[in-house]
N, C-alpha and C positions, 0 to 999 in steps of 0.2 A: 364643384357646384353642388356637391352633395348636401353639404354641411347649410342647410340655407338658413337653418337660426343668424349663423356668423356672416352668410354673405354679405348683410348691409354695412359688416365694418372690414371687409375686404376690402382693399385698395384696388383697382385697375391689372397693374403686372401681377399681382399676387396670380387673381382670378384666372387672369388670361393664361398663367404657366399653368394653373390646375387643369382647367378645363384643357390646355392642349394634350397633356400627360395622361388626364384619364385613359383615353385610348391609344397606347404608347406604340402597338404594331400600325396606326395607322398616320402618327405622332413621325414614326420614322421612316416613313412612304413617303410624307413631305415633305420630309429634311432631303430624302435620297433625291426626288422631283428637283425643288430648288437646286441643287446643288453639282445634278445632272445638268440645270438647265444654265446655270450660273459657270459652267466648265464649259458648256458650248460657246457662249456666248463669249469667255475668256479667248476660248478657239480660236473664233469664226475674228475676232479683234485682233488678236495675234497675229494671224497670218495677212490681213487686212493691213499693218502697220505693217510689217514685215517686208511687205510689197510695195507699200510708200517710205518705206526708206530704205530700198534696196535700187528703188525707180531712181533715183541720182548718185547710183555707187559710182560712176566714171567719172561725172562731175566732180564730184566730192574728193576723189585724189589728182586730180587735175588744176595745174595755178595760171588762173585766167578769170579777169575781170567780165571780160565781153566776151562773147562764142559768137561766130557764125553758120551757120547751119543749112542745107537744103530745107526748103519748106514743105517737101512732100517726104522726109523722112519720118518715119513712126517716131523715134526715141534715140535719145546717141548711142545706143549699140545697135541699131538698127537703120541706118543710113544712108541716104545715096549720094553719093559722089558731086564737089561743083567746082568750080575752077580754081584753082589757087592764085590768077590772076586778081581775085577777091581781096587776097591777104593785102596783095602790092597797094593797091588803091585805097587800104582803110589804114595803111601804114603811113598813110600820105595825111592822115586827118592830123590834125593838131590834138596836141596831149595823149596820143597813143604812143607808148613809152616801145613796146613790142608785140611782134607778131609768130605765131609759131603754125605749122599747120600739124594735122592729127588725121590720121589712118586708124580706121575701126570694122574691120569685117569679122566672117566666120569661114575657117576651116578646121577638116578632119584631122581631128589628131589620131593618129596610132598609137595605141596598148603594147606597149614594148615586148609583154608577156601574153597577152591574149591575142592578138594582130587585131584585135576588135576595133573598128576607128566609130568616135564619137567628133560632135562639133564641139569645137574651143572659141571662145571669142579670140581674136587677135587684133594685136593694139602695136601701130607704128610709129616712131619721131623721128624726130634729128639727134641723137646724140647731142648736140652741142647746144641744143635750147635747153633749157630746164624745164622740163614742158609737168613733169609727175614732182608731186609735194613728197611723195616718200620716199626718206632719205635710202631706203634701200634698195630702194630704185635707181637712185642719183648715183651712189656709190658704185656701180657698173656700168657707166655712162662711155667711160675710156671703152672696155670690153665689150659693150654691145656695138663699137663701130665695128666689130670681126665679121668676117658672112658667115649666117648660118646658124650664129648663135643666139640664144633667148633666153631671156627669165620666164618662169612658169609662178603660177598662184599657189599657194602651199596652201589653200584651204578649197583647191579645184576637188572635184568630188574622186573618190576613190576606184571610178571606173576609168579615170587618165592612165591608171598603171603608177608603180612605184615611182619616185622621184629621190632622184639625187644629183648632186653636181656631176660634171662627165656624162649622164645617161645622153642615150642616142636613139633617136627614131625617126618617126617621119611625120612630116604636117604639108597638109598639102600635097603629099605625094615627095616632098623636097626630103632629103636628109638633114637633119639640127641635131644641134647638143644645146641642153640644157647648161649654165653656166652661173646660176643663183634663183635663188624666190625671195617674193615680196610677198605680203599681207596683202586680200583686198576680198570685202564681199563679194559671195556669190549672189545669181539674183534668178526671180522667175526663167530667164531669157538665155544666160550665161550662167551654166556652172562650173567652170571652169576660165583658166583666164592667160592668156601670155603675152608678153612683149619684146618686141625685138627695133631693131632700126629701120627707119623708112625704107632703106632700099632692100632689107632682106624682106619687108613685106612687098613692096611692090614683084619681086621674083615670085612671089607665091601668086598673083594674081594676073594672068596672062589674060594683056588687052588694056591693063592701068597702069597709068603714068601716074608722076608727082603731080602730075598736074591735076589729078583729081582728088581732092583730099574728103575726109568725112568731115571734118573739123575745123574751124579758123579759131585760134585761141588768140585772145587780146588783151594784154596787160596795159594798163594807162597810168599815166604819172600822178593825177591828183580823182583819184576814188569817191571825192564830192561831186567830179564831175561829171557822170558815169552817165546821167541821164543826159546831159547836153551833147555827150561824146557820143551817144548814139541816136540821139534826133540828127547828129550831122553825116553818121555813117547811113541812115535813112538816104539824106538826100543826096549821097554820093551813089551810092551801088545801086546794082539792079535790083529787078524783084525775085532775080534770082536764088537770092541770100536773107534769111528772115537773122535778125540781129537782136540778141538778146543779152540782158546782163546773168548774172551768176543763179540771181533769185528767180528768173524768168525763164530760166533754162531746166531750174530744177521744176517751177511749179507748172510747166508745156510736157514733162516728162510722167509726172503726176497724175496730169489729168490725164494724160495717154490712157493710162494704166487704167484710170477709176473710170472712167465715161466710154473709152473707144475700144474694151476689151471686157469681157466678162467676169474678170478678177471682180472688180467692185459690187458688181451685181450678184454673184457667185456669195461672197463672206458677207455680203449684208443682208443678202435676204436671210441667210443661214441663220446670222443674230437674231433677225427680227423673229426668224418660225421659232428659235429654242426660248425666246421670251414671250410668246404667244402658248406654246407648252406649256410653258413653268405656270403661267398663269391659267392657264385652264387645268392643270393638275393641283394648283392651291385652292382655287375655287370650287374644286369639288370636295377637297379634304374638309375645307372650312363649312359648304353648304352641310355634307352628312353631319358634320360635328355639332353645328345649328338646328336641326332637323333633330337630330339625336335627342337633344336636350331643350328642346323648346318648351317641353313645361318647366322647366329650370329658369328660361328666360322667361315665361309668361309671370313666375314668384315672384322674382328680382323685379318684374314691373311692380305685382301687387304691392310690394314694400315701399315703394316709393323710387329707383330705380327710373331714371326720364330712358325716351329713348338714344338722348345724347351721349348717356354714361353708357347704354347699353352700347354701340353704334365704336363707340371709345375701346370696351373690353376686346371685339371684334378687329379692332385697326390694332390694336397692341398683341394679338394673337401673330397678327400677320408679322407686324415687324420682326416679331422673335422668330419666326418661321423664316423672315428674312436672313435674321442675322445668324442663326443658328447654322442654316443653311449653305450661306456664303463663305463661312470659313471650310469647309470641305470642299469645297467649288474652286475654292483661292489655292489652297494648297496643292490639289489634285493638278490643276490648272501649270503652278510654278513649273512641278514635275515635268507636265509635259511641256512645257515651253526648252526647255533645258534636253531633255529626249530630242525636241522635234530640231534644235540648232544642232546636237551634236550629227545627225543623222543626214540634215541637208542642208548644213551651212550659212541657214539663214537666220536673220538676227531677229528670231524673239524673247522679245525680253518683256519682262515683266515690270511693270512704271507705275506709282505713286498715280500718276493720273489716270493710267486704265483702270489703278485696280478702286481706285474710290470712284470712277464711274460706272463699273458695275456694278457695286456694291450698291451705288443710287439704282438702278434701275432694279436689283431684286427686292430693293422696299419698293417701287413702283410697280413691279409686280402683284409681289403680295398684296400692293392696298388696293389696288383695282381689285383683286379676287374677291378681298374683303367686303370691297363697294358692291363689287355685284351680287354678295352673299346676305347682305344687310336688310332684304325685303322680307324677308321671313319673321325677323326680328322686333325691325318696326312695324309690321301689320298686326301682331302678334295682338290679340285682347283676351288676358289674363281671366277674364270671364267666360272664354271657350276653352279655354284648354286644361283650367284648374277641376 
């Protein structure tokens, strides 16, 4: 803006990259701002998705059309017990192909090497339902009718103590051996994870029968019919049993998480303050940088310069302050996304749709800052300040 014979055949970006550079220590104050603020926001999303699609990890490897559920349990790893007289009765409805029931508590596992005992979730079936979708599950189906024995999560956290086929310790206080692992996210609630067969879980839990299940899984023959099939299991059970399909089971687990637990309130308000930052750290770069040079702007009026074109230079400052910004924020971001899975198993990932929705909100950053930096500019009369 120096050059102001030239200003009037400057174009818009030209201007706007000069004027941001003139002052290049303070040029990258607001790149480090945005881009601080654009890495939180990556964050605070991160862990945000992380925890809604960790909230139906049991579902998600579990093959069942309909579930039935207590209605005063929190979440399906988090369950209370209701009759498996349930199952018998919804087995009775027409177009229910099968029924399985499903055992879901928590016990102390022992550190084979530390004696340290942490909670594991544990997960029980029948052997002979096919109750888990993963094959490496199925494939020890014979072997977990043994007592005693169990598959453990090869991605349980590193305080379970080493893992290997043969190991032996205690859950529960009972003696097991390990005898295979499966694949399965960890999540806010369980990091860690094992499975054995109903009756070796019911020995762990002194006082519960079969008869108490966490779970009613229901597969049905024709899958269009899934709503009819459960407007009729409505009218057969008690209100004992809330009866949901696949998608209903995951989005009651969802909302757990986001409405009836401080997770959603925790990473959203976090978003919201580090985009409230970002923008009160642009709006001050851009006010001093206005302020600075406002006999520069008052020229550009003398010359002819409306305050539309001027108001323009200003929003075209911000964008690039967006965009400049946002690729350190993005990268920094990926980094730790990739740190923070291998460290605690949880699945952040970086997605095509988070990252062009931040990317929108650090130009709606910046052009607010802009907007509320723009009155200096337009009040500006070229006859006070020249």
């Amino acid at each position: 803006m120096r050059n102001r014979k030239n200003a009037q055949t400057w174009d818009g970006p030209a201007l706007a990259w000069l004027n941001l550079i003139h002052a290049k220590t303070r040029f990258f104050v607001a790149l480090s701002a945005i881009g601080f603020a654009v890495t939180l926001i990556f964050m605070q999303l991160g862990f945000l998705g992380a925890v809604l699609k960790t909230a139906t990890f049991i579902y998600d490897n579990l093959n069942f059309d309909i579930v039935l559920i207590s209605p005063k349990s929190l979440e399906a790893s988090y369950t209370l017990p209701f009759s498996r007289q349930r199952l018998y009765q919804a087995a009775a409805i027409p177009g229910v192909a099968s029924v399985a029931p499903f055992y879901i508590s928590f016990k102390q596992w022992r550190n084979p090497e530390t004696k340290f005992t942490r909670s594991i979730l544990t997960m029980g079936f029948n052997p002979k339902d096919k109750v888990f979708k993963d094959p490496e599950i199925n494939k020890y189906r014979l072997e977990l009718q043994s007592q005693d024995k169990l598959l453990i999560n090869r991605y349980s956290r590193p305080e379970f103590g080493s893992r290997q086929v043969g190991l032996k310790t205690e859950l529960g206080g009972r003696d097991i051996e390990v005898i295979g692992f499966f694949s399965m996210t960890n999540s806010l609630r369980a990091d860690g994870t094992v499975v054995m067969n109903d009756q070796n879980f019911i020995r762990l839990y002194t006082g519960r029968s079969f008869n108490d299940i966490s779970l009613g899984l229901i597969n049905v023959n024709d899958r269009d019919n899934i709503n009819k099939i459960i407007q009729n299991l409505k009218q057969v059970l008690p209100k004992d049993v809330e009866i949901l399909s696949r998608e209903q089971a995951g989005e009651r687990d969802k909302n757990y998480w986001l409405t009836s637990t401080s997770i959603g309130i925790i990473f959203g308000t976090g978003a919201i303050m580090a985009f409230i930052v970002g923008t009160v750290i642009v709006y001050q770069v851009l006010y001093s940088d206005i302020t600075e040079h406002l006999s520069e702007y008052a020229t550009l009026k003398a010359i002819g310069y409306s305050n539309f074109r001027l108001s323009k230079v200003v929003l075209q400052e911000a964008v690039i302050l967006a965009f400049l910004g946002f690729i350190p924020g993005f990268f920094i971001s990926s980094s730790l996304y990739i740190i923070t899975r291998l460290a605690t198993g949880l699945p952040m990932e970086m997605s095509y749709g988070r990252a062009s929705f931040v990317f929108i909100l650090a130009n709606i950053m910046c052009s607010i800052s802009a907007l509320l930096s723009l009155r200096q500019v337009l009040t500006t009369d070229p006859a006070d300040v020249l």
